[in-house]
Rosetta silent file (secondary structure, phi, psi, omega in degrees, C-alpha in Angstrom):
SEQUENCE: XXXXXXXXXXXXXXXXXXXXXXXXXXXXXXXXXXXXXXXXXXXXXXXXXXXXXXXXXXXXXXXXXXXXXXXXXXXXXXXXXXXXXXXXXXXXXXXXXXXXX
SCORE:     score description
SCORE:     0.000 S_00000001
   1 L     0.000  119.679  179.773  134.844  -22.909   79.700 S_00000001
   2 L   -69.274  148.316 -162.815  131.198  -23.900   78.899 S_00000001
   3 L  -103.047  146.386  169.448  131.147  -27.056   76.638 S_00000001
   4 L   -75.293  145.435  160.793  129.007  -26.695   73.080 S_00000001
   5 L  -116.141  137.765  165.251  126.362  -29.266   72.691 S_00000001
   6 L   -61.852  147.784  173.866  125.953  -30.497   68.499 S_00000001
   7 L  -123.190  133.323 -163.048  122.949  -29.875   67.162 S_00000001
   8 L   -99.860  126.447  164.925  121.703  -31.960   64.446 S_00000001
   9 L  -131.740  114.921  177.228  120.057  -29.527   61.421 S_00000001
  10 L   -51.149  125.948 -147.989  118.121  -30.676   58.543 S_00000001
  11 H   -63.984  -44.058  175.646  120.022  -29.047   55.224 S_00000001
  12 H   -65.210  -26.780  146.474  116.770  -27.554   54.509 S_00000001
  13 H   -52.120  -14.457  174.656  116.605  -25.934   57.746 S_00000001
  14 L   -97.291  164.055 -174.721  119.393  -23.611   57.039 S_00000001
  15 L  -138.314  174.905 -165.005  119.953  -20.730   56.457 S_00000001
  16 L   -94.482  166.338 -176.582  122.518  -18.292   55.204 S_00000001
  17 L   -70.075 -170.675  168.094  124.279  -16.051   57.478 S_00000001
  18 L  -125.799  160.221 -155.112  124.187  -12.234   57.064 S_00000001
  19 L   -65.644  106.187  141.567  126.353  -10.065   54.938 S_00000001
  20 L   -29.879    2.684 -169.692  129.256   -9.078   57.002 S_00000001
  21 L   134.740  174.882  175.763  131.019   -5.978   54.856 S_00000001
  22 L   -79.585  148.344  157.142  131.574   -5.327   51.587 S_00000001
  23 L   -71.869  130.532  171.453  134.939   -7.236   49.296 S_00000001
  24 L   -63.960  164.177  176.152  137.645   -5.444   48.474 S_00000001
  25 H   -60.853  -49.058  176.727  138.556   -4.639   44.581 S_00000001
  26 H   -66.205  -31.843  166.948  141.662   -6.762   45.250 S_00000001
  27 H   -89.038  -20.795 -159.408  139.521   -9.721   47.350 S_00000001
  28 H   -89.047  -64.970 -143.463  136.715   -9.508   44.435 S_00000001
  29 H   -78.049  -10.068  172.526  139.858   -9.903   42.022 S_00000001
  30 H   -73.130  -24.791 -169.714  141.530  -13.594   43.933 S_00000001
  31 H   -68.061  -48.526 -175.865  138.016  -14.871   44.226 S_00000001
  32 H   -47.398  -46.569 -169.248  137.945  -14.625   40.254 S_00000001
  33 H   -77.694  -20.910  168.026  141.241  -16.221   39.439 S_00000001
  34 H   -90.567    8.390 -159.977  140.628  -19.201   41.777 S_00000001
  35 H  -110.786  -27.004  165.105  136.979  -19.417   40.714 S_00000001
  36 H   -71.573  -34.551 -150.962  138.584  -19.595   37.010 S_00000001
  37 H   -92.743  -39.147  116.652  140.828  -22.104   37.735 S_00000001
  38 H    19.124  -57.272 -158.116  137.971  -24.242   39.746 S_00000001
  39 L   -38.490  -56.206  164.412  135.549  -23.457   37.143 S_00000001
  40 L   -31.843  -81.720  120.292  135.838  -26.852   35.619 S_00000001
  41 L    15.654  -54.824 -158.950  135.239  -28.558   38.662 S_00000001
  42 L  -160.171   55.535  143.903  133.344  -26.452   40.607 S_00000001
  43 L    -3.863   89.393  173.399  130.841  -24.652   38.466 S_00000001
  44 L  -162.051  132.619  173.568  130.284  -21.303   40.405 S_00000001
  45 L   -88.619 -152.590  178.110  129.650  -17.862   39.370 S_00000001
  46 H   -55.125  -60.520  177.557  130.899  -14.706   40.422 S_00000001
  47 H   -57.772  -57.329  171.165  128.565  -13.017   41.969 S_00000001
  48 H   -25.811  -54.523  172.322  127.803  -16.117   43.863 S_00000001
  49 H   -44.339  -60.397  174.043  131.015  -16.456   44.881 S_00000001
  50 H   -63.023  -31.255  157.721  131.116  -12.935   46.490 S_00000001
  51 H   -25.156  -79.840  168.676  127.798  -13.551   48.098 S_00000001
  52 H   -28.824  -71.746 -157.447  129.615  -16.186   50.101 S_00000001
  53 H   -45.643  -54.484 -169.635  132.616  -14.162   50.904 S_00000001
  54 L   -55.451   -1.099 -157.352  130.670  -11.167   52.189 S_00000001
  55 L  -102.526  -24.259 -139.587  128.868  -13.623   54.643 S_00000001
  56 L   -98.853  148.558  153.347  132.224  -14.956   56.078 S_00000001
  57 L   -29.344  -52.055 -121.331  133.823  -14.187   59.262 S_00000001
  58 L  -177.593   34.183 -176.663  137.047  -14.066   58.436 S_00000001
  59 H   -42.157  -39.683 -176.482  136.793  -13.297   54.211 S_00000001
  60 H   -75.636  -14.148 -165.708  140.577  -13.178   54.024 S_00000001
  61 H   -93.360  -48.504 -162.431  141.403  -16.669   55.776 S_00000001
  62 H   -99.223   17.233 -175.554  138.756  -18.349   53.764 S_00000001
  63 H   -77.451  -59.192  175.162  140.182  -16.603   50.539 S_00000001
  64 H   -45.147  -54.823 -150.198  143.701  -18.173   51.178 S_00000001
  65 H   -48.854  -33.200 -147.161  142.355  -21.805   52.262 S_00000001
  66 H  -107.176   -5.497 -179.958  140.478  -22.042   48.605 S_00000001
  67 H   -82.567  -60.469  173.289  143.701  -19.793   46.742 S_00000001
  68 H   -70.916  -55.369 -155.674  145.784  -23.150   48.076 S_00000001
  69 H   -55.222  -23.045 -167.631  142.893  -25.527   46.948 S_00000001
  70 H  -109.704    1.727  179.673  143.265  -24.187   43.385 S_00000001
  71 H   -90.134  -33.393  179.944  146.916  -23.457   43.221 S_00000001
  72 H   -49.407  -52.245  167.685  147.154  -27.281   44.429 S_00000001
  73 H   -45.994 -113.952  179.431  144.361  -27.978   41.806 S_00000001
  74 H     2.191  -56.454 -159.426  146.413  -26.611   38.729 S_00000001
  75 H   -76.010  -20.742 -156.165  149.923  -28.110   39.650 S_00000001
  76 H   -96.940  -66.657  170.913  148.035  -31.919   39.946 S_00000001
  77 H    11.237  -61.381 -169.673  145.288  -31.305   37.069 S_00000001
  78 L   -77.745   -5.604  174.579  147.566  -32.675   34.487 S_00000001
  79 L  -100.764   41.493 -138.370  148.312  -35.904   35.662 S_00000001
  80 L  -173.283   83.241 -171.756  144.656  -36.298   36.125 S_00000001
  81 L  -102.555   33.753  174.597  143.456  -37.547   32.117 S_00000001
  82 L  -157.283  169.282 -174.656  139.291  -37.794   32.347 S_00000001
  83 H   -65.275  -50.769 -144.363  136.868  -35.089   34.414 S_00000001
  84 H   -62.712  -56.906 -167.998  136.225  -38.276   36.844 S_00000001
  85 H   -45.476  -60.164 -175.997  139.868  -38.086   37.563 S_00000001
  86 H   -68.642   -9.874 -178.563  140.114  -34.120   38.057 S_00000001
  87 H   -93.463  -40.628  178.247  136.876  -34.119   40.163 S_00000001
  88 H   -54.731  -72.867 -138.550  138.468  -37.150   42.446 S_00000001
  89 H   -73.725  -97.383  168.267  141.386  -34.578   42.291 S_00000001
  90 H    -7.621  -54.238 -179.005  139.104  -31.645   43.930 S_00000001
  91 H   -75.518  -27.176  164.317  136.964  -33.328   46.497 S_00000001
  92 H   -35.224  -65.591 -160.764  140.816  -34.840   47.558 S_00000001
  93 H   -83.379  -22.806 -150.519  142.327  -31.423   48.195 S_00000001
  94 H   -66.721  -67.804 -171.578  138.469  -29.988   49.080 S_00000001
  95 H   -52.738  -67.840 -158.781  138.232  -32.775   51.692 S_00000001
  96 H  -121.276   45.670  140.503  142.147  -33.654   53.138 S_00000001
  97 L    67.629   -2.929 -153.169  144.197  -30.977   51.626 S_00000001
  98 L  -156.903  113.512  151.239  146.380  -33.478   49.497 S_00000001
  99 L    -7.028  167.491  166.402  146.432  -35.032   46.006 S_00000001
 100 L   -98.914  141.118 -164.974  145.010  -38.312   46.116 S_00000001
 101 L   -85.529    0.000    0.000  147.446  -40.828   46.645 S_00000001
């Protein structure tokens, strides 16, 4: 198996991938409800949002991973009483997957 070498790329060097397919009516409608729940948080619209997806590999896989970040988001949220707190709560599960402890 040939070994990868890292490559170091300045953020402004990148670039976006290329659209991969179309979203389904049904993938269009989970990106909304976790992009609602998020919204706070994670300022992003719609369209953006779909942008992304159609770029992805693997649109249904990275549909779940962010479907748990915001069902995770919600259930936590409320113990969480100033934005500093609920953003701390986001880059937590964003980052590691898990409340903060």
């Amino acid at each position: 198996m040939m070994k990868r070498q890292l490559e170091r790329v300045a953020i402004k060097d990148l670039q976006r991938g290329p659209i991969r397919g179309p979203l389904t009516a049904e993938q269009e409608h989970r990106i909304r409800a976790f992009t609602d729940t998020l919204q706070e948080v994670f300022p992003c619209k719609y369209e953006e949002a779909f942008d992304s997806f159609r770029r992805d590999a693997h649109p249904d896989r990275e549909i779940e991973t962010w479907e748990f970040i915001a069902s995770a988001y919600k259930q936590h949220k409320g113990a969480c009483k100033t934005f500093e707190g609920r953003k701390a709560l986001y880059t937590s599960l964003l980052t590691t997957g898990q409340p903060p402890s």
